[in-house]
C-alpha positions as CSV (number, residue, x, y, z in Angstrom):
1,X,105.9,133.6,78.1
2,X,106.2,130.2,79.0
3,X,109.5,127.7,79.8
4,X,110.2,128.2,76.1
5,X,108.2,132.0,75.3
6,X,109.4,132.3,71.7
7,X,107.9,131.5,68.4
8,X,108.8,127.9,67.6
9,X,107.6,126.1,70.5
10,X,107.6,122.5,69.2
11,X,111.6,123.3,68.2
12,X,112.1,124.9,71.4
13,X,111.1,121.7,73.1
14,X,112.8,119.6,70.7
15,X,116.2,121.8,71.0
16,X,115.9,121.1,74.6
17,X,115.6,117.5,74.2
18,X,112.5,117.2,75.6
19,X,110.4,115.9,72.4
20,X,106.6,116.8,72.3
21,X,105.3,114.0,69.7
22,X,102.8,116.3,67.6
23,X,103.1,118.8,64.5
24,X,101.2,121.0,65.7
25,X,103.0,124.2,67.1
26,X,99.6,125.8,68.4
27,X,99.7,122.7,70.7
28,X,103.0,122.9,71.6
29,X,102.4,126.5,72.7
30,X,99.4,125.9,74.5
31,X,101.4,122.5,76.2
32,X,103.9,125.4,77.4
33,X,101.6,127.8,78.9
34,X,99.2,125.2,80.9
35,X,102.8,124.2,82.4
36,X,103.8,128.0,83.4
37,X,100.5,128.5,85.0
38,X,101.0,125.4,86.6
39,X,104.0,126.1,88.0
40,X,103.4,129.9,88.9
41,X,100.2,129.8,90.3
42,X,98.4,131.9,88.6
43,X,95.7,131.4,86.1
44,X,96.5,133.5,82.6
45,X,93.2,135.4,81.9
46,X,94.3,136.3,78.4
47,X,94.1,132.4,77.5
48,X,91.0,131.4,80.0
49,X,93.0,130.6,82.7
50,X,94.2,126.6,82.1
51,X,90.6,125.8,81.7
52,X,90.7,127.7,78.6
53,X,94.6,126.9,77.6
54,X,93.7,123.4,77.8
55,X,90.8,123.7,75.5
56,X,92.5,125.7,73.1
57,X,95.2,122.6,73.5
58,X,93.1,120.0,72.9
59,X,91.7,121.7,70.0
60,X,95.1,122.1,68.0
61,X,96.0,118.4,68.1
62,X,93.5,116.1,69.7
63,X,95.9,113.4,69.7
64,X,99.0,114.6,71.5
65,X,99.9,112.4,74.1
66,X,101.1,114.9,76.6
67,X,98.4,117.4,76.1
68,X,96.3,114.1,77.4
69,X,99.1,113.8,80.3
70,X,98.8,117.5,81.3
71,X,95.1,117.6,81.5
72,X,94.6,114.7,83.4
73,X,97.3,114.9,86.0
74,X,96.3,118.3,87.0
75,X,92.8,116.9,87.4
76,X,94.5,114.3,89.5
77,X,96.7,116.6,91.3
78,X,94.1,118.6,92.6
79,X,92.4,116.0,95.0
80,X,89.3,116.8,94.0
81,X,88.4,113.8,92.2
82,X,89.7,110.3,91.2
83,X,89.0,107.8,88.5
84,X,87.2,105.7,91.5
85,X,85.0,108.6,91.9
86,X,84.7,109.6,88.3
87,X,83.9,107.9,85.4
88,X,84.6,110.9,83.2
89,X,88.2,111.1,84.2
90,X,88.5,107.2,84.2
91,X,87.5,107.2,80.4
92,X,90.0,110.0,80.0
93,X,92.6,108.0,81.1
94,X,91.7,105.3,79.1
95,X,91.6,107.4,76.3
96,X,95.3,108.6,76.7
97,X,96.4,105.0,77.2
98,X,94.6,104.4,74.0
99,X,96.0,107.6,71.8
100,X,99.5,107.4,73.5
101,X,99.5,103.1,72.3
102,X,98.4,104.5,68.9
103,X,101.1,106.6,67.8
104,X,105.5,106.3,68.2
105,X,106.2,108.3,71.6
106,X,109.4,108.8,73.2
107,X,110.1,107.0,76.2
108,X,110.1,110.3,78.1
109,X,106.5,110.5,77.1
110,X,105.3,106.8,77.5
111,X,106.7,107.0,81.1
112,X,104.6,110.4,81.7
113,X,101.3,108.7,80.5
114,X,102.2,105.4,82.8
115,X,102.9,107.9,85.9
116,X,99.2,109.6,85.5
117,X,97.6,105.9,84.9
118,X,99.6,104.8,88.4
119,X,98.7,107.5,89.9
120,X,96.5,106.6,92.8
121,X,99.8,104.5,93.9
122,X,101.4,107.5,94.7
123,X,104.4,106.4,95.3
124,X,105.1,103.8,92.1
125,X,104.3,107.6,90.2
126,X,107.0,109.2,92.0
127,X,109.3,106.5,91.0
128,X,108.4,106.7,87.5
129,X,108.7,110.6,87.3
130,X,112.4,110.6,89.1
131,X,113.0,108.0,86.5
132,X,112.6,110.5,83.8
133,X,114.1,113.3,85.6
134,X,117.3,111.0,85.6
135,X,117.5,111.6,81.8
136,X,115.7,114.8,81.3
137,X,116.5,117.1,84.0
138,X,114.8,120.0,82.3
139,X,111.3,118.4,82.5
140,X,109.2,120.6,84.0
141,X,106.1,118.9,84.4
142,X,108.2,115.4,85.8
143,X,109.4,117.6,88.4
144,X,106.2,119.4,89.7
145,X,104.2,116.6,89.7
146,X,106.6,114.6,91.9
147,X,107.4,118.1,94.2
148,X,103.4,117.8,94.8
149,X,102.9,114.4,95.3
150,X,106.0,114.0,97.7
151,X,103.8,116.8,99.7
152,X,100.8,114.8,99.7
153,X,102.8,111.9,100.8
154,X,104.3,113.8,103.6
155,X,108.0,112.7,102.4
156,X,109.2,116.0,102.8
157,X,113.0,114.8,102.2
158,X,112.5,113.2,98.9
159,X,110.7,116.8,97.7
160,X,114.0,118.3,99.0
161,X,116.4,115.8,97.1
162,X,114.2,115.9,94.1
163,X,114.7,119.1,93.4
164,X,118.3,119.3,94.2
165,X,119.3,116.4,91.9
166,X,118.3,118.9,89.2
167,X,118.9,122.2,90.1
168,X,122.7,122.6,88.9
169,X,120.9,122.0,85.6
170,X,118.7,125.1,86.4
171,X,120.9,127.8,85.3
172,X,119.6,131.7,85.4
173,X,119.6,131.8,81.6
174,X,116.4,129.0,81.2
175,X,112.3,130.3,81.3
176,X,111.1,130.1,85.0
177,X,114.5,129.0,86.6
178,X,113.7,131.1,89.6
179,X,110.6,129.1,90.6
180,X,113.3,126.1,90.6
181,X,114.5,128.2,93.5
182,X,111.1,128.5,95.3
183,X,110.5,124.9,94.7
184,X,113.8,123.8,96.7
185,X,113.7,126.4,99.0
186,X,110.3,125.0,100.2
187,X,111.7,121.6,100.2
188,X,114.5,122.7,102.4
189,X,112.1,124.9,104.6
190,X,110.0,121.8,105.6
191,X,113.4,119.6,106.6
192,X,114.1,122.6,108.6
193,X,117.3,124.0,106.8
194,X,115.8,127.1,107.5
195,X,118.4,129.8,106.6
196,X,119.5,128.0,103.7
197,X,115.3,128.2,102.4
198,X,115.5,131.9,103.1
199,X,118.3,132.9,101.1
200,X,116.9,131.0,97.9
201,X,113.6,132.4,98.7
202,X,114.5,135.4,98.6
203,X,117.1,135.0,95.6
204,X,114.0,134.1,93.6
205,X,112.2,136.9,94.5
206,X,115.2,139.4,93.4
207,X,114.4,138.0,89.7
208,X,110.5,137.9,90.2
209,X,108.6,139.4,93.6
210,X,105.5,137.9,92.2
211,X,106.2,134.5,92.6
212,X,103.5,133.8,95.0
213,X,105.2,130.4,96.1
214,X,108.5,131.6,97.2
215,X,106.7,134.3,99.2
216,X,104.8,131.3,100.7
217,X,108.4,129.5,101.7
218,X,109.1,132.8,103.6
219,X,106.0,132.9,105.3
220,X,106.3,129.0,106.7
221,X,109.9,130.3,107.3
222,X,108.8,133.1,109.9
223,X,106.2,130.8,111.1
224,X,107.9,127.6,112.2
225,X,110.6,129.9,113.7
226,X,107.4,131.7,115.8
227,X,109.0,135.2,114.3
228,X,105.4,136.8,114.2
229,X,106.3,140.3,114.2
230,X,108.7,139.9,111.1
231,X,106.4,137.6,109.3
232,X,104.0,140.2,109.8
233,X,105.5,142.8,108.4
234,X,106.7,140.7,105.2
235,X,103.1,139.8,104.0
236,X,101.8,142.8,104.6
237,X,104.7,144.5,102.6
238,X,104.9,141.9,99.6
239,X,101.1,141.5,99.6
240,X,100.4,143.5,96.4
241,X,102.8,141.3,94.4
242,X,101.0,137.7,94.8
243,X,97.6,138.8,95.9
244,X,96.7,138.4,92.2
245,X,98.0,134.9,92.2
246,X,94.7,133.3,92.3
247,X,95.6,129.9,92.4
248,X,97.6,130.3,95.9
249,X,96.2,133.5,97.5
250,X,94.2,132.1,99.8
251,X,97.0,130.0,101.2
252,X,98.8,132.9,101.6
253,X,96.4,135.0,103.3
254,X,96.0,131.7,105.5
255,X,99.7,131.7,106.8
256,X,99.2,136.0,107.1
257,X,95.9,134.5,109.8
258,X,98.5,132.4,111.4
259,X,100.4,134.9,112.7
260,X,97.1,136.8,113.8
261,X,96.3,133.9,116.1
262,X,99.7,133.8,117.6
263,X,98.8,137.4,118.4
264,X,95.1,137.0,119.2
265,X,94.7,140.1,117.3
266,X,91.8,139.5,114.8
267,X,92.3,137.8,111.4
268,X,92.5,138.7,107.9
269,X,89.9,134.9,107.4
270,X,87.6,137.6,105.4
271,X,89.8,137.2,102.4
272,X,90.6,133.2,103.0
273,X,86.7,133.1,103.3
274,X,85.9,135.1,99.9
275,X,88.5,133.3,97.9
276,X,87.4,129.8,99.3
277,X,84.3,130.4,97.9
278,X,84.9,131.8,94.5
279,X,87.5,128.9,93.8
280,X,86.3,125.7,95.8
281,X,89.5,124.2,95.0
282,X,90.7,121.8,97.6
283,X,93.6,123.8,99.2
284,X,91.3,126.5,99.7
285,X,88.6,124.3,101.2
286,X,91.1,123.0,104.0
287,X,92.4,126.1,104.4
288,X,89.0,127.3,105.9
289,X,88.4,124.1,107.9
290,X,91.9,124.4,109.1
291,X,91.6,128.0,110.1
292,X,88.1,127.6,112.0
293,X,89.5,124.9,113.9
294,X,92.1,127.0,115.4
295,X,90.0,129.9,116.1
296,X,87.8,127.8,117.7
297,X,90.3,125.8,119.7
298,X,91.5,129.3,120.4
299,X,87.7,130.1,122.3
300,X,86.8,132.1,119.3
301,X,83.4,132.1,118.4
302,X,83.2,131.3,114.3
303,X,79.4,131.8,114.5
304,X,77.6,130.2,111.3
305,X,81.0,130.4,109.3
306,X,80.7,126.7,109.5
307,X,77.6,125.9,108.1
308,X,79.4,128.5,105.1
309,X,82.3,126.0,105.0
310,X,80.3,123.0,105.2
311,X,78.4,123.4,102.6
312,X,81.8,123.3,100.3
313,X,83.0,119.9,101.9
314,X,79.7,117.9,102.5
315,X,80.0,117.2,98.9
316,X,83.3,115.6,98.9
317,X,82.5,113.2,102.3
318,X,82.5,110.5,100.8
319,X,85.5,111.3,98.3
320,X,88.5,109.7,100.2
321,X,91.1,110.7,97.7
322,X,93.4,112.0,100.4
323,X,93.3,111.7,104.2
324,X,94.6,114.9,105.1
325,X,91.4,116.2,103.0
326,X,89.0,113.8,105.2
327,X,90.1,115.3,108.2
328,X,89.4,118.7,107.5
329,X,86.2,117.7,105.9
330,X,85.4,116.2,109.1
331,X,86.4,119.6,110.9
332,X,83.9,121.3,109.4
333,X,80.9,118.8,109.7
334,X,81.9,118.3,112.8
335,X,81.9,122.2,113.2
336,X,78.4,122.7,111.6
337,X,77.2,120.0,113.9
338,X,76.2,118.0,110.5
339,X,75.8,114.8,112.3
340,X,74.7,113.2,109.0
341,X,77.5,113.9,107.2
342,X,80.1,113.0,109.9
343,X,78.7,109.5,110.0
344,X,79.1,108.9,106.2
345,X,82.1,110.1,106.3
346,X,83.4,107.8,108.5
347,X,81.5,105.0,107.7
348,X,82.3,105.2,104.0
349,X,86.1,105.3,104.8
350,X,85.8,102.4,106.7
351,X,83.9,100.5,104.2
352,X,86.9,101.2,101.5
353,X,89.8,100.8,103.6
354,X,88.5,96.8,103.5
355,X,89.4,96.4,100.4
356,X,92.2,99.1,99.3
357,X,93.7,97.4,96.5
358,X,96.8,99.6,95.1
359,X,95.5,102.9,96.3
360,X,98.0,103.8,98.7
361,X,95.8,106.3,100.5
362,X,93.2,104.0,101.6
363,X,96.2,101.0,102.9
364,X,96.8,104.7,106.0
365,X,93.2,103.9,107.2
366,X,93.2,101.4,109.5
367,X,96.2,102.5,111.6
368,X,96.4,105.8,110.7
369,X,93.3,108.0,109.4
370,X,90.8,106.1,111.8
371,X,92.5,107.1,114.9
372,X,93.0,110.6,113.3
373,X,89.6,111.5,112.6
374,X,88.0,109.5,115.6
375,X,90.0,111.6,117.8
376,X,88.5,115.0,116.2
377,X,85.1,112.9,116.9
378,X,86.3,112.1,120.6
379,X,87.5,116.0,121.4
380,X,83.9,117.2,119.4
381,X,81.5,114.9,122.2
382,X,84.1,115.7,125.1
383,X,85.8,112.8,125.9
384,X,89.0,114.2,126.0
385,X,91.2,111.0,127.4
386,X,90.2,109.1,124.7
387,X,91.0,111.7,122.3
388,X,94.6,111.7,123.3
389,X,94.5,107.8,123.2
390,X,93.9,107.6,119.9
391,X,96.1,110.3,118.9
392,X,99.6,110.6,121.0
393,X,100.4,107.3,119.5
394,X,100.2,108.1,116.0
395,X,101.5,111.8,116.5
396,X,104.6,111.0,114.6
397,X,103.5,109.3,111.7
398,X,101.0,112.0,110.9
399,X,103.5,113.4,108.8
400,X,102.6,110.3,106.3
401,X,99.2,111.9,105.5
402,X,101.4,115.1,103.9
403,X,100.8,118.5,104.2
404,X,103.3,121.2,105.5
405,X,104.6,120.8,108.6
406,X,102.4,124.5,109.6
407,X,99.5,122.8,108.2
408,X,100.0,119.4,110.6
409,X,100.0,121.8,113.4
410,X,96.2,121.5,113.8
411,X,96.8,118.3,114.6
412,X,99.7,119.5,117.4
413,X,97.1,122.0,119.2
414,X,94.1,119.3,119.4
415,X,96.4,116.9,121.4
416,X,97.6,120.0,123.6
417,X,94.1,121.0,124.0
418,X,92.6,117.6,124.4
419,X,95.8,117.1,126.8
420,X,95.0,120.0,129.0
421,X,91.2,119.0,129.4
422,X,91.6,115.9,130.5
423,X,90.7,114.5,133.5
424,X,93.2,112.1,133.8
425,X,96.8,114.1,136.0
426,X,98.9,111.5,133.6
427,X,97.3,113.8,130.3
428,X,97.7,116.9,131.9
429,X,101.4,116.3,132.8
430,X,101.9,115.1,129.0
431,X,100.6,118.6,128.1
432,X,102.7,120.4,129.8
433,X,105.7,118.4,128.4
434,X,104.2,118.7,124.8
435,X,104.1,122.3,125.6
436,X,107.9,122.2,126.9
437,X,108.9,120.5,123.6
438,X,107.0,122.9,121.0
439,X,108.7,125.9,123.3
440,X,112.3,124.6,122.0
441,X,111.3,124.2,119.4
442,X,109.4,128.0,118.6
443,X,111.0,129.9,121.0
444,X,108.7,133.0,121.8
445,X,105.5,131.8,120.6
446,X,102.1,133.8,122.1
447,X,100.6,130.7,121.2
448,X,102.4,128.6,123.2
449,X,103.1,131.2,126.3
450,X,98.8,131.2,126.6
451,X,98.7,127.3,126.2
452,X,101.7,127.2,129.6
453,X,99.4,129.8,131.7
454,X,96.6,127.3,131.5
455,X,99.1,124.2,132.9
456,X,100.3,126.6,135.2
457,X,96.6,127.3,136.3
458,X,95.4,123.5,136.4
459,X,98.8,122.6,138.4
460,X,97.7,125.4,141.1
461,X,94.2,123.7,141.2
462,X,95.3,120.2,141.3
């Protein structure tokens, strides 16, 4: 059961003005169901997951326009390739250009193939998907794609308002309403309206306790609040209703670790670990760089869990679809001492960033994902002043890389780590204030109580 789960799909659509340009009902259906696993995380196994759905999509009406639009732009949306990088997709794209040019399309629908063909200017695709939510607030697949690719931009305010400009519309009556709830929940979680992102988190899970994403809300909730005893208890007591949502599973077991780590308790990375490497999607993949990194910053030794991971990102080096990907690619070489692969990573994102053209990604490098990922270099080879050089004075545009504000904390802890281990009084005194300003912030964090015995230790000293 899809947005629309009854038998007349393409009149379902139709009725609800959104217009899918085919005769085919089959397609229609299939349309439907690549959009609800989409948006619920979870891969139907009935229909082949939406590998399969697609296929069985493509096969009812090769030349619908949006069944084009779907299949590229969740290629697209998952970072793990690009048309620069792939001339499959690129002759994809071309292709829908071509079908959707061939045939009378709505302007809803001409707008949706000109988002996916703009999409490596993130933000001109934004534009053009709020431009069709301002007509069709019921469209789905507008919505999500802009909700992800205001994360990936780090505009964590325009995810908010892009989801509230609709949600009246939402009403309890209409398919998969309640992950319209998740959705702005998260938005409002990551602008820090905390207790306003619980209640809707929690209103969602009232209709559905599997919805993996709304549990995930929660669990940034508990986290950027430093409530480690009740997030805890929540994941551990909801965790039979989205471990079987294999699409964000990891993730979740990922914010369960964080908690761990506040507690120096062990970690649950066994399952992050397992589910990394049966997917090898790219949330998964940073997820294990990400959680390495802070076990090792923690003085925990990851033995040859590296090497594991780095065998998953050495592939994508020289991918540069997203920054915030490059850096946790660069954790792990770094991590698995892959020397080799570090240097092409670098040197191949300087190399593009000379001529960036439109892709709005590559325009961050020279100011932003240079220092970034030098500064993981600087920390890696010891030289922990210039580490903080490079990064104190782009701490607060990090957010323009995206990500949640949790997963940005990695970048937080190496500039309070690198802080501490300086040599420099000046850099040891700035740790001690960034350590004062994350206390406000989380009041009653392990984490941060540990981090404040070492200032107090190297003031005694000095």
């Amino acid at each position: 059961i899809g947005q629309f789960g009854i038998l007349c799909f393409l009149q379902a659509w139709q009725d609800a003005g959104l217009v899918l340009s085919t005769t085919s009902n089959e397609a229609c259906k299939m349309y439907d169901a690549t959009l609800t696993q989409y948006v619920t995380w979870k891969n139907d196994k009935s229909l082949g997951g939406i590998e399969g759905t697609l296929s069985k999509l493509q096969a009812a009406d090769p030349s619908f326009s949006m069944g084009h639009v779907i299949a590229n732009g969740l290629v697209l949306i998952g970072t793990g390739s690009s048309v620069r990088l792939d001339r499959k997709l690129d002759d994809a794209i071309r292709k829908m250009v071509a079908v959707s040019q061939s045939q009378p399309l709505t302007e809803r629908e001409k707008l949706h193939v000109s988002a996916i063909e703009l999409f490596a200017n993130l933000p001109r695709a934004c534009e053009v998907w709020e431009q069709i939510l301002q007509n069709h607030p019921m469209d789905l697949l507008a919505l999500k794609f802009a909700h992800d690719t205001y994360f990936y931009l780090g505009q964590q305010t325009q995810m908010r308002d892009s989801v509230a400009r609709v949600y009246p519309h939402w009403t309890p009556d209409i398919p998969l309403s309640s992950y319209i709830k998740g959705m702005y929940s998260f938005g409002l979680m990551e602008t820090n309206f905390f207790d306003r992102a619980e209640k809707l988190a929690y209103e969602a899970l009232a209709i559905n306790p599997t919805d993996a994403w709304s549990v995930h809300t929660l669990a940034h909730v508990h986290e950027m609040k430093a409530d480690v005893k009740r997030g805890l208890a929540f994941m551990k007591q909801t965790e039979n209703n989205w471990k079987d949502s294999d699409m964000l599973s990891c993730h979740n077991y990922w914010h369960w670790a964080l908690y761990l780590i506040e507690k120096v308790c062990g970690c649950v990375f066994s399952s992050i670990a397992s589910r990394c490497q049966l997917s090898g999607t790219m949330l998964d993949v940073v997820d294990n760089s990400s959680m390495l990194y802070r076990l090792q910053l923690e003085g925990v030794n990851v033995g040859d869990r590296w090497k594991q991971v780095n065998q998953l990102t050495k592939k994508h080096a020289k991918d540069h679809i997203l920054i915030f990907n490059d850096v946790h690619f660069l954790m792990s070489s770094l991590g698995a001492q892959d020397h080799k692969t570090t240097q092409e990573l670098l040197a191949t994102l300087q190399e593009l960033a000379q001529v960036p053209d439109e892709d709005h990604e590559l325009n961050l490098v020279p100011e932003l994902g240079l220092p970034l990922l030098q500064s993981f270099v600087e920390f890696e080879m010891g030289n922990y002043d210039k580490a903080v050089e490079l990064l104190y004075p782009v701490r607060y545009r990090l957010v323009e890389i995206g990500g949640s504000n949790a997963q940005r904390d990695v970048f937080a802890q190496l500039l309070i780590h690198a802080a501490l281990n300086c040599k420099s009084k000046a850099n040891q005194k700035l740790a001690r204030c960034l350590l004062i300003e994350r206390d406000e912030l989380r009041p009653n964090s392990p984490l941060t109580e540990r981090l404040m015995r070492k200032t107090t230790t190297l003031h005694a000293l000095g």
